[in-house]
Each structure stands twice: as C-alpha cells, then as structure tokens.
C-alpha positions as a printed NumPy array, in Angstrom:
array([[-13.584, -20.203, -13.784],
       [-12.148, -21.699, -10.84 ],
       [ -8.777, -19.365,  -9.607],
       [ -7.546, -21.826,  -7.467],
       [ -6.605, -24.135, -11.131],
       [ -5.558, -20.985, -12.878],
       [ -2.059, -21.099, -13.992],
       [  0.462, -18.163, -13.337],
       [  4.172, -18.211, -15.224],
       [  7.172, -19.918, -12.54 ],
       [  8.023, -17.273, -10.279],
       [  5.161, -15.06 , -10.47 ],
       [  5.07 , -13.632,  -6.557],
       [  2.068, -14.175,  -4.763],
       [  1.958, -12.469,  -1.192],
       [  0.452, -10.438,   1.063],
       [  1.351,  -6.396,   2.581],
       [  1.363,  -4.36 ,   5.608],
       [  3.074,  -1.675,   7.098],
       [  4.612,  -0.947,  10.225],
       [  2.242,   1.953,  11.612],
       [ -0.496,  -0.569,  10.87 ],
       [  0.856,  -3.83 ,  12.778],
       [  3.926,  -3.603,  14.868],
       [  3.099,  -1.271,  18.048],
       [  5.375,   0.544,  20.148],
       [  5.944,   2.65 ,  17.708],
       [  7.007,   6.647,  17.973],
       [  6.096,   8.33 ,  14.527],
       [  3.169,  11.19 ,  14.274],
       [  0.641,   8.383,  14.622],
       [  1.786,   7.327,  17.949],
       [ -1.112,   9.69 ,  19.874],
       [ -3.371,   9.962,  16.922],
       [ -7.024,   8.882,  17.714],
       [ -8.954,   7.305,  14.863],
       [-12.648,   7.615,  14.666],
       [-13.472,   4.333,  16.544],
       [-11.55 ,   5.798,  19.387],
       [ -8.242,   2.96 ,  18.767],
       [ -5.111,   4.156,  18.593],
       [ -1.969,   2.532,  16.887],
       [  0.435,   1.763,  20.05 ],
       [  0.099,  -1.776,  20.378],
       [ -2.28 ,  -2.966,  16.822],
       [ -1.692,  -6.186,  16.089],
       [  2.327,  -6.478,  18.037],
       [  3.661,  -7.88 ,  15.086],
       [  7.17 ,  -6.301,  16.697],
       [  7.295,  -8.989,  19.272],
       [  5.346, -11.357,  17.789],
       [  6.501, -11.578,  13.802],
       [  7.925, -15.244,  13.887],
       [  4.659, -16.11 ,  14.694],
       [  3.814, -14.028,  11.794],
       [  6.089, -15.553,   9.463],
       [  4.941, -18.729,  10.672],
       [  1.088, -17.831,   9.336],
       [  2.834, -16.686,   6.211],
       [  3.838, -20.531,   5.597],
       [  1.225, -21.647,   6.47 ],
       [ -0.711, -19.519,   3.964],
       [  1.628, -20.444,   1.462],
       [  3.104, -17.341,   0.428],
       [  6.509, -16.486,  -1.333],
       [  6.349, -12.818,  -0.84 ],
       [  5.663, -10.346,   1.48 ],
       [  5.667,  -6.927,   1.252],
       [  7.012,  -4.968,   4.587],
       [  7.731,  -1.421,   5.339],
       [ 10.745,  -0.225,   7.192],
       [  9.791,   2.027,   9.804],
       [ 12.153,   5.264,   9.523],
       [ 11.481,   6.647,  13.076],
       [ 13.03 ,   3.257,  14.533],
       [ 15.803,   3.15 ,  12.476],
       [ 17.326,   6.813,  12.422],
       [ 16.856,   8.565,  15.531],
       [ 18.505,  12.106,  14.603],
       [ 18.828,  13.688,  10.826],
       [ 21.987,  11.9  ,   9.259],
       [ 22.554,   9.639,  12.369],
       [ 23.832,   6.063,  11.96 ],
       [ 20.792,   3.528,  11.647],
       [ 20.009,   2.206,  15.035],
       [ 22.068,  -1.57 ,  15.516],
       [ 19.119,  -3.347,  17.26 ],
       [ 15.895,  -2.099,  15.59 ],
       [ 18.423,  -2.81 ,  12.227],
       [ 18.884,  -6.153,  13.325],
       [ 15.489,  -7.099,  14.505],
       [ 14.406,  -6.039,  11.512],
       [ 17.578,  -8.188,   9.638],
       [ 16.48 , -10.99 ,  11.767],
       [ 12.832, -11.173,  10.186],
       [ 14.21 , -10.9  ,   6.812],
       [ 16.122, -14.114,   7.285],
       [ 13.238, -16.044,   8.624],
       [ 11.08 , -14.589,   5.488],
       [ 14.21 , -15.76 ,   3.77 ],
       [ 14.641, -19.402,   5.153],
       [ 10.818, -19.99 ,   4.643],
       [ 10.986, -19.351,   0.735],
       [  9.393, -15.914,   1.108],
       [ 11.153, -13.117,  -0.786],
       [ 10.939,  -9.543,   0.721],
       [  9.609,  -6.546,  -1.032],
       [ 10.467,  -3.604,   1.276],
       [  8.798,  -0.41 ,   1.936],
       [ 10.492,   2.78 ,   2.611],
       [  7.984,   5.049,   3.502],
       [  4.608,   4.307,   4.26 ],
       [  2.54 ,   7.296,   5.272],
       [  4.856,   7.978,   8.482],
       [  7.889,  10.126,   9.337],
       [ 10.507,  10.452,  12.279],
       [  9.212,  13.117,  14.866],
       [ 12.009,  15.065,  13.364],
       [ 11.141,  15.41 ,  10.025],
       [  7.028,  15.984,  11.402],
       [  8.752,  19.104,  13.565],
       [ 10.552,  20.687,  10.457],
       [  7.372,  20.348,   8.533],
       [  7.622,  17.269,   7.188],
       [  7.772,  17.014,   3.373],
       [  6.444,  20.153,   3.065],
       [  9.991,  21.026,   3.573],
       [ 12.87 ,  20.427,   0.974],
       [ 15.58 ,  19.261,   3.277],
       [ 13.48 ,  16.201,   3.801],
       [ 14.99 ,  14.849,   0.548],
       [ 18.109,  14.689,   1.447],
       [ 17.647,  13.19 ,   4.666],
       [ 15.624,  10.621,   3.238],
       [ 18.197,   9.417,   0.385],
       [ 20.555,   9.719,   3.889],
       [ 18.422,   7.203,   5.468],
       [ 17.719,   4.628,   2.547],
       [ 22.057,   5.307,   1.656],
       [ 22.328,   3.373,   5.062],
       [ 19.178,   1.102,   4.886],
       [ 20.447,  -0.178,   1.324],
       [ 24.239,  -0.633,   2.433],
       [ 22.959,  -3.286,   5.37 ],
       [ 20.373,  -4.96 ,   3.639],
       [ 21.501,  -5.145,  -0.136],
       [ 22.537,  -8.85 ,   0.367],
       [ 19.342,  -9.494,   1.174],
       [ 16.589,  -7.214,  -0.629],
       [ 16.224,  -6.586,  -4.197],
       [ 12.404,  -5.225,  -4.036],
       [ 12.383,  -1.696,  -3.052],
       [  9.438,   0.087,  -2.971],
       [ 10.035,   3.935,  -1.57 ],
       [  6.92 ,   5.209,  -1.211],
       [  3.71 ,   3.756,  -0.719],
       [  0.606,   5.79 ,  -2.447],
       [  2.246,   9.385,  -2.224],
       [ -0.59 ,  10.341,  -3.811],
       [ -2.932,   9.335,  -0.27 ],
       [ -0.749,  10.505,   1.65 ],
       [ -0.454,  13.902,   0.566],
       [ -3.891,  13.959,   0.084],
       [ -5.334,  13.31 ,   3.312],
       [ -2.854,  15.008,   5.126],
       [ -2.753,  18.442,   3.338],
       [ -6.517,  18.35 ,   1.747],
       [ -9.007,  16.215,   3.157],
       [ -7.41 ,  16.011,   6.715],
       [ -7.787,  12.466,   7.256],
       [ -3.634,  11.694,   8.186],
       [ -2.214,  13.432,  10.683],
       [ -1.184,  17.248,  10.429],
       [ -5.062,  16.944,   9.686],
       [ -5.111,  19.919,   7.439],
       [ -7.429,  20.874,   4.991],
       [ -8.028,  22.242,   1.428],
       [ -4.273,  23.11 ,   1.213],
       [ -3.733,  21.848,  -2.505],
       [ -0.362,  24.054,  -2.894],
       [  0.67 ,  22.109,   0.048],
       [ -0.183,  18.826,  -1.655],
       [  1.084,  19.559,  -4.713],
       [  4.639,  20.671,  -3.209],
       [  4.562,  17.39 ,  -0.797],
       [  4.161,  15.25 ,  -4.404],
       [  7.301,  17.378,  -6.098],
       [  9.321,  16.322,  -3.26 ],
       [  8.736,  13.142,  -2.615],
       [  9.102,  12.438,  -6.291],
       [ 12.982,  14.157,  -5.996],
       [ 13.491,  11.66 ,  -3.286],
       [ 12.526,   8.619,  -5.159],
       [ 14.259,   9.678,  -7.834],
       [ 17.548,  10.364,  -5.676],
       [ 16.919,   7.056,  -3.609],
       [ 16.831,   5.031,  -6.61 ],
       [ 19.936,   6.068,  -8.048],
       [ 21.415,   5.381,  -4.472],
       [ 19.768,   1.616,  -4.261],
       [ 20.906,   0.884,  -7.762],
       [ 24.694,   2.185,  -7.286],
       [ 25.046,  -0.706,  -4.501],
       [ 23.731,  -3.707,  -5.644],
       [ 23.572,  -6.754,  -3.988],
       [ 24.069, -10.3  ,  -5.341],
       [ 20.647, -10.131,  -7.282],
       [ 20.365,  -6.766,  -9.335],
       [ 17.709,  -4.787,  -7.249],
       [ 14.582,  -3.199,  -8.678],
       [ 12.848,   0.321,  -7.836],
       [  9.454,   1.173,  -8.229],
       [  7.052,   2.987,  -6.082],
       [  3.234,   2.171,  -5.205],
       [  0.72 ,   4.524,  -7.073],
       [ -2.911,   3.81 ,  -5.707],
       [ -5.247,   4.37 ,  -8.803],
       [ -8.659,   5.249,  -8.244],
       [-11.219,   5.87 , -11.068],
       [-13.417,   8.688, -10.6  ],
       [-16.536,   9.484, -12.379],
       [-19.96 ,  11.282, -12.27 ],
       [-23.224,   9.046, -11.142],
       [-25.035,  10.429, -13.584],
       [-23.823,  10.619, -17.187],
       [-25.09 ,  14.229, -17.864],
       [-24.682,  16.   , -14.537],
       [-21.957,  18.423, -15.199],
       [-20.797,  19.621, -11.459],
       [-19.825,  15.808, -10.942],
       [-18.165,  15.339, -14.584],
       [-15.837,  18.424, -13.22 ],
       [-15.518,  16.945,  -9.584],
       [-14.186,  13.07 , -11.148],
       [-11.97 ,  15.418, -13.558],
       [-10.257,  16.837, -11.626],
       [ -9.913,  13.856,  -9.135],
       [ -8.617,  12.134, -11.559],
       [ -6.203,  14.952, -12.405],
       [ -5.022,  15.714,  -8.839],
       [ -4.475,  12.247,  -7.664],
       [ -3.692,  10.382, -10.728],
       [ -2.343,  11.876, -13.614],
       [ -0.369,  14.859, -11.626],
       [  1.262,  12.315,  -9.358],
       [  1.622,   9.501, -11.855],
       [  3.767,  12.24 , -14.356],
       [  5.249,  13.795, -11.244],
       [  7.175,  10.287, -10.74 ],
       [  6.51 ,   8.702, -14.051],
       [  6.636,  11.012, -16.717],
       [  9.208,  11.804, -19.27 ],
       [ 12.737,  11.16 , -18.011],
       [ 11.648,  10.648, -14.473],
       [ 10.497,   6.917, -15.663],
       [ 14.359,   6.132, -15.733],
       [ 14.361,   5.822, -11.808],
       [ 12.043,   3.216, -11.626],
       [ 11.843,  -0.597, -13.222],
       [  8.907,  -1.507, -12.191],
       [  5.418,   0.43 , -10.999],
       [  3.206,  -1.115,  -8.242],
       [ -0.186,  -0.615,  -8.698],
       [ -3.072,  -0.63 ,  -6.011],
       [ -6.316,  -0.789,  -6.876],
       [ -9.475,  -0.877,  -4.643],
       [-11.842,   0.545,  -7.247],
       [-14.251,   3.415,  -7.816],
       [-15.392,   6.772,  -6.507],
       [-18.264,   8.185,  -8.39 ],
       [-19.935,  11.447,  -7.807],
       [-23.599,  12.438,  -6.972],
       [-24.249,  16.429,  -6.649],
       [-20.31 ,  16.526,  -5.211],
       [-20.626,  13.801,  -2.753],
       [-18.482,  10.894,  -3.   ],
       [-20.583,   7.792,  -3.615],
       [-18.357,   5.311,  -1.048],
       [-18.769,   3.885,   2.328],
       [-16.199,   6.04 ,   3.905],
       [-17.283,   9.287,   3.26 ],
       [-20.377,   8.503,   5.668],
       [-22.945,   6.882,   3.338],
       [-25.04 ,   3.958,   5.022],
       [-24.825,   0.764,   3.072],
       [-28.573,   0.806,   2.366],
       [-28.571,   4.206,   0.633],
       [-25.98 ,   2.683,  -1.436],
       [-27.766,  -0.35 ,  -2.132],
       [-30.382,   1.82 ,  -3.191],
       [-28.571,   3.42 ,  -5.59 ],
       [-27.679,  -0.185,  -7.22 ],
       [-23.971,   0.495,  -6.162],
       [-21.979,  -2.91 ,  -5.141],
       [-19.489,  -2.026,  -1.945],
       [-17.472,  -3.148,   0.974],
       [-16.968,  -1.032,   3.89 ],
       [-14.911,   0.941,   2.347],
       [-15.048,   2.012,  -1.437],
       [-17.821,   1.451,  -4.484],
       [-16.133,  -2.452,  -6.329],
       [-15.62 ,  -1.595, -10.185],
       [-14.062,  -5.301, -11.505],
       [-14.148,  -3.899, -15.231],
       [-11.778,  -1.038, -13.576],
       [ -8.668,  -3.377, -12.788],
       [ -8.12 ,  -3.53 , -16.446],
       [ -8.57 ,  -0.396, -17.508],
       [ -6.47 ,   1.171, -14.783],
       [ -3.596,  -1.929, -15.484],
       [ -3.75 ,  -0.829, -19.53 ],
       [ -3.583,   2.844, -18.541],
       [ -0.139,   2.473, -16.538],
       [  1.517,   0.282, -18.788],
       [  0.511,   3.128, -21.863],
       [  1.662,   5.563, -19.776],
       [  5.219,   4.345, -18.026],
       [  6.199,   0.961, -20.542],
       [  7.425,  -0.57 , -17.546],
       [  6.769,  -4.028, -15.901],
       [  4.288,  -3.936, -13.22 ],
       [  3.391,  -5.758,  -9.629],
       [ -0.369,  -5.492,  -7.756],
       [  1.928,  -4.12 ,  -5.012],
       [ -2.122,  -4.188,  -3.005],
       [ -5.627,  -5.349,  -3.854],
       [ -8.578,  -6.584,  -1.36 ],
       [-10.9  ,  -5.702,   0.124],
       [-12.618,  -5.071,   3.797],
       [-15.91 ,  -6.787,   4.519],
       [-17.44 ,  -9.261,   7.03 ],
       [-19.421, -11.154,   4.63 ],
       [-16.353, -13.651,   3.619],
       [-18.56 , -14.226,   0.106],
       [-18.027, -10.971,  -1.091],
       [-14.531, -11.05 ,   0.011],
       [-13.714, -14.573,  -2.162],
       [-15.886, -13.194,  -5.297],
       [-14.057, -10.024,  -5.488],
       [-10.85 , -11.653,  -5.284],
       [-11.811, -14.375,  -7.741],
       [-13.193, -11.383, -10.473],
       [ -9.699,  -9.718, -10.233],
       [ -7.532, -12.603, -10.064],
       [ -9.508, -13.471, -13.97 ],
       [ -8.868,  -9.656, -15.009],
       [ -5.177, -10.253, -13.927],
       [ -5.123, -13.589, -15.758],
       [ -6.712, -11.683, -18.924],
       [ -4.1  ,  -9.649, -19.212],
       [ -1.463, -11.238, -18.391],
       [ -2.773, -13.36 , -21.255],
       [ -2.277, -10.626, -23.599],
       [  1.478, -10.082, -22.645],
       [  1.547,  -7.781, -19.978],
       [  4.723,  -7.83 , -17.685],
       [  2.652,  -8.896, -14.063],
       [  4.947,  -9.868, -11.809],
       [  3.474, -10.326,  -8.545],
       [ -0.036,  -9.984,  -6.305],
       [ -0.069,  -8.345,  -3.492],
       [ -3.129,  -9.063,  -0.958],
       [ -4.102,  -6.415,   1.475],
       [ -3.764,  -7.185,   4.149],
       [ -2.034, -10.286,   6.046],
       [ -4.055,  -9.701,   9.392],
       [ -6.796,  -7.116,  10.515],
       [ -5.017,  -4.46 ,  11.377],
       [ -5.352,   0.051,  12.281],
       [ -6.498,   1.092,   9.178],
       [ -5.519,   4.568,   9.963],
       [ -8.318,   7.076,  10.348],
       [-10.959,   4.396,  10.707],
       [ -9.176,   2.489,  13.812],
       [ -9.858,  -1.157,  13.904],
       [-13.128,  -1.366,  12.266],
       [-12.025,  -1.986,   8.87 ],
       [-11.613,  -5.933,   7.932],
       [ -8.929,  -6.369,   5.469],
       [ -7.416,  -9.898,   6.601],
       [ -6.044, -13.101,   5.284],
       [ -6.037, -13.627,   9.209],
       [ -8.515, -11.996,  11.608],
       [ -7.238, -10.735,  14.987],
       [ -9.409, -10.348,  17.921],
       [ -8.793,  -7.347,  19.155],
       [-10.924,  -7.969,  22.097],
       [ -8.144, -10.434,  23.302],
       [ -5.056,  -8.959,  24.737],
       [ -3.134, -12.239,  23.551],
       [ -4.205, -10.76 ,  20.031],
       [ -5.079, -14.081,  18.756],
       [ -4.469, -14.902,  15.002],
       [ -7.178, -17.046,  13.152],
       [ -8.051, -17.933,   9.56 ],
       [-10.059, -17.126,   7.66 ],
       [-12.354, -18.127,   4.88 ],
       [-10.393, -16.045,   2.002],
       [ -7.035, -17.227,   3.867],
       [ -8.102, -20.318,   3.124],
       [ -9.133, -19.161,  -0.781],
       [ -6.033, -17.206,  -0.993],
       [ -4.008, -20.402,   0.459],
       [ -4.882, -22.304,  -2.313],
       [ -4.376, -19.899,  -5.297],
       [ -0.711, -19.32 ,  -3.629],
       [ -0.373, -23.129,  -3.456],
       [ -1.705, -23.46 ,  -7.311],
       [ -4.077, -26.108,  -5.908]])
C-alpha cells in the first residue's frame, strides 16, 4: 500500500512533537546540569529558543498543520503563585502566532518530564502542594493563551516519568526501586490533571478547548511462552505502568476530566530470565538480531501492537483519541520509512472500523537530547549536526516521506 495516496477524513492533524527540555536551551529546570550517558548536556540542544522561526519555517516546509509544544514551567513562573513571566509569555505567544499564520494549529504541553527548581527543592511531586501550584500555573497559562489554544495536553507520559525518576533512576532525582514513591507521584499528578482540566474548561476561548493527557503504552511480555519468572516480570510491567496509571487518570469518574487520550506508542519490551529484551537496557544489536528480534536503537518494533494497544484504550476510556507520538530512532532511513509506513496502515485499519483518530503525532521534528541517552538517539524529521555550532537543520529521507503523507501526495 502506498501511505503517501492513503486518504485521512478533512481535518485529521498531522504533525510533529517536542518538548522544551529537549530543544530550546538556556533552560533552568533539574535538567539544566544533568549529564547524560554520552557526556551532552541539555543547555544549548538544538536552540530552538532563539532560533524557532526558523523552526516554524521547516514546519512549512514539511507540510504540517500541527505541532505539538510544551510550555516550559520554570520560564514562565519564577516563584510558587507568582504572575507568569511577560517576556518568556510573550516569546512563547509570539511562536504561537507564527504556528498560527502558517496554518499550523498548536497542541500544548504542560508538563513534560521537568519542574521549576522550586517545586524539585520541596520534593517535587512527591509532595502534595505541587497540585495546587500547578493548577496555579496552568489558571494563568490558560487565561493568556485561551484565544489561541484549544489542545491541552497536561502531562506528557506520567507514567515515564515517575518511573525513571523514582524506580529505575534514569530522570533526574535518579532514585531507585522506590515504587511507593512512584505510585504517590502518579496519584498526584492525576489530582492535578484532573483540577487543571476543570480550570482550562471553565475559560474557554473562541473554539471549545479539549483536555487529554499523553499515556505512553508499552506491551510487555515474556520471550519465551512458558518461562514463568518473565510471565510475572511483563505482568506486572504491564500493571505498574499501564493499567495503574491508565485507571489512576482514566478510570471510573476520573474519565470526565479528559475528552480526548493521546496515545504514544514505540512498541515492545519482552523479557528473557528478567532482562529487558531492548536496545536501551545495554543489549548489542547483534545479540538481538540473534534472537530474531526487529529493533531501532531504542526499543524491540511490534507493528501488530499499535492496534492492540489503540483497541485497548478506546475499551477502556470510550473517548476519542490522537497518536499524541510515534517514530522511531535509527540511522538506517529504510527502517525508519517502513516502520512509519506499517503504522500509518494499522492507523488507517482502524480508523476504517470507526475509531475516533484525530491526529498523528511524529516524534520528533529535529534530533534532539533524548534525555538520559544525550544526543545519540536519532528521532528526526530534520537531522541537526551537532558537531556544528550553527546547529544546522537538514532533511531528511523520512522528512521527505513524512512531507508527502502530510501533503496527501
């Protein structure tokens, strides 16, 4: 089937994501002095703060109408309950209206896997007066933008985030094996989407907003079918990550604060005598290749996944959906443009079949500081040297792919 002739309803959202910590630079959040494992840090990545018209400019040209953005709290509120800071608010008002005037409809991120220093030095969201202070900040953030954004997404994968800072130490505090810790950090970030939503939908702007958050879903299951210790590790995976934090949000009442769920999906993690199966828990590529496992640098690819995870959230929360990400990180641009094209004819599938899709996200617009892993990880529409202090933008092959889906060409 060729994607690029594939035909998606009129207004379906096809775009691209990042977040601040990952792009902009100059930035003063609990990342700032973090050191990832490739020895990069975060405090200049890819200077999409000074350099985002140029940005918006590769978003035409990659014919995008959407693009999803985070907000980055620790510019915008420099005290607990202070008024939102006038320029960072307007820079950031001023590359809303550009996304605006080029066609390209905002969805906007309020929290993605970063904090003000001080919410980090009153234990973050380990600690319940975070809530407050959060609906505080997106009270503000909504009353300033609302003519403007009607996507809100409040947090991005709470469910990563608590997990590799409070168990497997990956996310700055770096702590480990603390699952109360996790479990509390999902409770109350759940209050605070709940408490944010009700704020964003109490002042809405000329287009009625919508409220969702971004759950990452990833299946887990044992290697081998009859090997006990790993049918117990996926299980409770799956428990921890998925179904606690997808009822912790979603469940019961608490589906009434959100009109929409954002799904990313990256694929599998399967288990082999309790050791992850995936690039980024230090297998080589070869011993996975052995194995007859199909991977980028990052996670095990599972196409037949996409659907079952898609089916699974609209059971569970009857609600419409967006692929708020999807992609994946490889130098061979082959792989990259077959596992886009597989998913994009899952998505299509279903869709098919009547389920409420309303948008793709790709991950990512550019190369950027994929967190723990530094700069090694190749996510791009657009590759950025980082070699070059000009930072240069370029291109690439699944741009190109991606340019034409977006383009319906």
């Amino acid at each position: 089937m060729d994607n690029n002739r594939m035909e998606f309803p009129p207004g379906f959202l096809w775009g691209a994501a990042t977040s601040p910590t990952q792009v902009e630079g100059h930035i003063h959040n609990e990342w700032t002095d973090f050191v990832a494992q490739d020895g990069g840090n975060c405090r200049t990545a890819c200077d999409h703060y000074h350099r985002y018209p140029e940005d918006v400019d590769w978003m035409g040209k990659l014919g995008l109408n959407s693009y999803r953005m985070g907000l980055e709290w620790s510019r915008l509120q420099p005290a607990p309950y202070a008024e939102l800071d006038h320029a960072e608010l307007d820079r950031y008002i001023d590359l809303i209206d550009r996304l605006k005037a080029a066609g390209i409809t905002p969805m906007v991120v309020l929290h993605h896997f970063s904090n003000p220093p001080w919410i980090n030095a009153a234990d973050g969201w380990l600690n319940p007066a975070t809530i407050p202070a959060f609906v505080d900040y997106v009270t503000k953030l909504v009353a300033a933008l609302k003519d403007r954004v009607f996507l809100w997404n409040t947090f991005n994968e709470p469910d990563t985030y608590a997990s590799l800072a409070y168990v497997l130490g990956g996310f700055p505090p770096c702590r480990k094996g603390e699952w109360r810790s996790f479990r509390k950090v999902i409770a109350h970030m759940a209050k605070a989407h709940f408490r944010a939503s009700r704020a964003i939908r109490s002042n809405p702007g000329p287009v009625p907003p919508q409220v969702g958050i971004a759950k990452n879903w990833t299946i887990f299951a044992p290697f081998r079918k009859f090997a006990l210790w790993d049918h117990a590790a996926a299980t409770l995976c799956h428990y921890f990550f998925n179904q606690f934090v997808m009822d912790a949000f979603l469940g019961g009442w608490r589906r009434k604060a959100s009109t929409y769920v954002g799904v990313n999906y990256y694929g599998r993690v399967r288990f082999r005598n309790f050791r992850p199966l995936i690039p980024s828990s230090g297998m080589t590529a070869q011993s996975l290749r052995d194995l007859g496992l199909i991977c980028d640098d990052m996670v095990e690819r599972f196409v037949p996944g996409f659907e079952t995870v898609l089916r699974e959230i609209e059971r569970h929360t009857h609600l419409p959906l967006y692929i708020t990400e999807h992609g994946s990180a490889s130098a061979d641009e082959n792989f990259r443009i077959r596992d886009l094209s597989e998913h994009l004819q899952i998505l299509r599938k279903v869709m098919d079949g009547g389920m409420d899709v309303r948008g793709f996200f790709y991950w990512s617009l550019m190369d950027n500081f994929e967190w723990q892993f530094g700069y090694t990880k190749k996510f791009g529409l657009l590759s950025v040297d980082f070699n070059d202090p000009a930072l240069p933008r370029k291109m690439t092959r699944i741009g190109e792919y991606y340019r034409g889906i977006c383009c319906g060409k």
